[in-house]
C-alpha positions in Angstrom: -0.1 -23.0 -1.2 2.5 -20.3 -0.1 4.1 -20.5 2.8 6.9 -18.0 4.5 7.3 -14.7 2.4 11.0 -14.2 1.3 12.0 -10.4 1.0 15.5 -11.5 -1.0 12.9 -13.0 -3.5 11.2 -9.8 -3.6 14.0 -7.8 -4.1 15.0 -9.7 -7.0 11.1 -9.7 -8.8 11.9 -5.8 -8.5 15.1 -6.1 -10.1 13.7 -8.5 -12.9 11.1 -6.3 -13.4 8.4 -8.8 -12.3 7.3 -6.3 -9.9 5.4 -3.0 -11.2 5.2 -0.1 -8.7 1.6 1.9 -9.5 1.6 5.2 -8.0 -2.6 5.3 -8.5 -2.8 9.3 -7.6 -5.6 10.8 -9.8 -7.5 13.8 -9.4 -9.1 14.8 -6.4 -8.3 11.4 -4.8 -4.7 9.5 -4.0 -5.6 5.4 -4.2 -1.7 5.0 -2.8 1.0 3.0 -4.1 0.6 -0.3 -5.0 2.8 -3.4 -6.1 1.5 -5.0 -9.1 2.6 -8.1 -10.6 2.0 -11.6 -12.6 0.6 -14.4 -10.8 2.6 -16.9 -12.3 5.9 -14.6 -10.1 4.4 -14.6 -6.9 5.4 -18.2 -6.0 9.4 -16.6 -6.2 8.5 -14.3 -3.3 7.7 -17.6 -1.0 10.0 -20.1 0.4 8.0 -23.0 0.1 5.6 -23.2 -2.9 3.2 -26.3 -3.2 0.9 -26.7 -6.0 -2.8 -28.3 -4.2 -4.8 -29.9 -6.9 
């Protein structure tokens, strides 16, 4: 469980390069930006992290 999203965590996964920006323009159709990154990082973006069995 993940509670209370820290942007300071964020900014560092960016700066680590845990966090992928995909600018998903193709042809015809813009999908938007998106942030792309391992699941095993995403607990760093998150204050409190608590593994539920």
């Amino acid at each position: 469980m993940l509670q209370k999203f820290n942007f300071e965590g964020f900014l560092k996964a960016l700066e680590e390069g845990k966090i992928l920006v995909d600018f998903d323009a193709r042809t015809g159709h813009n999908h938007g930006t998106k942030f792309r990154m391992r699941q095993d990082a995403l607990p760093m973006l998150y204050e409190k992290a608590i593994i539920i069995l």
